[in-house]
C-alpha positions in Angstrom: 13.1 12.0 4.3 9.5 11.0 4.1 8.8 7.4 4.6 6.8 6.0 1.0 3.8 3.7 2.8 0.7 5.9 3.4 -2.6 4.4 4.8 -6.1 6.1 3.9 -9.6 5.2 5.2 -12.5 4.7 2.7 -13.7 8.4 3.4 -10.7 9.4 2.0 -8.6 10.5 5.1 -5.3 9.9 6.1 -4.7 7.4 8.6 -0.8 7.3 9.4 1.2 10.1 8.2 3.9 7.5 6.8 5.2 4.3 7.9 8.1 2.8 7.4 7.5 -0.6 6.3 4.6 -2.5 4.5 3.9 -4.6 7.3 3.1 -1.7 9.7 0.4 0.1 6.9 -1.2 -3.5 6.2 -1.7 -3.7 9.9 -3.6 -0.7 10.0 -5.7 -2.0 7.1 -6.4 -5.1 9.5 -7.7 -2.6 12.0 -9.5 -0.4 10.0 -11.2 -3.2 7.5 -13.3 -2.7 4.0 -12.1 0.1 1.7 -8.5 1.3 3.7 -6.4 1.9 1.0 -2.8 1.5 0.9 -0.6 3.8 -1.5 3.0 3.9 -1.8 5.0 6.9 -2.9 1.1 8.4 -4.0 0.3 5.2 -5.9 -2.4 2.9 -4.9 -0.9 -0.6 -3.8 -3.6 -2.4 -1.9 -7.2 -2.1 -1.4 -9.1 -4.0 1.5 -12.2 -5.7 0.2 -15.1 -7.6 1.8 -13.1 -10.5 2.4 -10.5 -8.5 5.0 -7.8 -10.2 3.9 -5.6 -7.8 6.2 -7.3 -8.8 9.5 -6.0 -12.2 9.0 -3.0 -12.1 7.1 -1.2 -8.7 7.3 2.0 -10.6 5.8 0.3 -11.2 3.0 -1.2 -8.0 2.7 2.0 -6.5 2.6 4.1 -8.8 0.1 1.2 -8.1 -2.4 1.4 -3.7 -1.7 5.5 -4.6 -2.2 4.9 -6.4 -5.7 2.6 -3.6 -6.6 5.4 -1.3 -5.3 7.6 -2.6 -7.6 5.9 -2.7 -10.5 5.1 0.9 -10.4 8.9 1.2 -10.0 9.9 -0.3 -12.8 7.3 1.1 -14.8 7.9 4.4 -14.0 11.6 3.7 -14.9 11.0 2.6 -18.0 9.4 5.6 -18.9 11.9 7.9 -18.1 14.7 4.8 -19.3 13.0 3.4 -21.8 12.2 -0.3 -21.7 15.6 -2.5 -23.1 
């Protein structure tokens, strides 16, 4: 089984092939700074900006990638569902 949390740099390269947990790919993010990118399951979740948010707060970093995470989920699901 793949692991869903994928960490690019700005070029676009990838960084990690997969990681487990959100924490882990918002770390990288800290290391790598300005324009890493974090997708989960394909989908953009978190962008580093200027302000490298990452570097200070990885926690943070990844609670906002899991929100995104889930509202792609339930989006997608209520596509394929519909929305009740």
């Amino acid at each position: 089984m793949a692991l869903p949390w994928k960490v690019y740099t700005p070029k676009p390269r990838l960084l990690a092939a997969s990681c487990r947990f959100p924490e882990d790919a918002a770390a990288l993010v800290g290391l790598y700074g300005e324009g890493t990118t974090i997708k989960y399951n394909e989908r953009v979740v978190y962008r580093e900006t200027s302000l490298n948010i990452a570097a200070n707060n990885h926690r943070q970093v990844a609670e906002i990638a899991r929100g995104a995470a889930r509202q792609h989920s339930a989006e997608a699901y209520g596509r394929v569902h519909g929305n009740s």
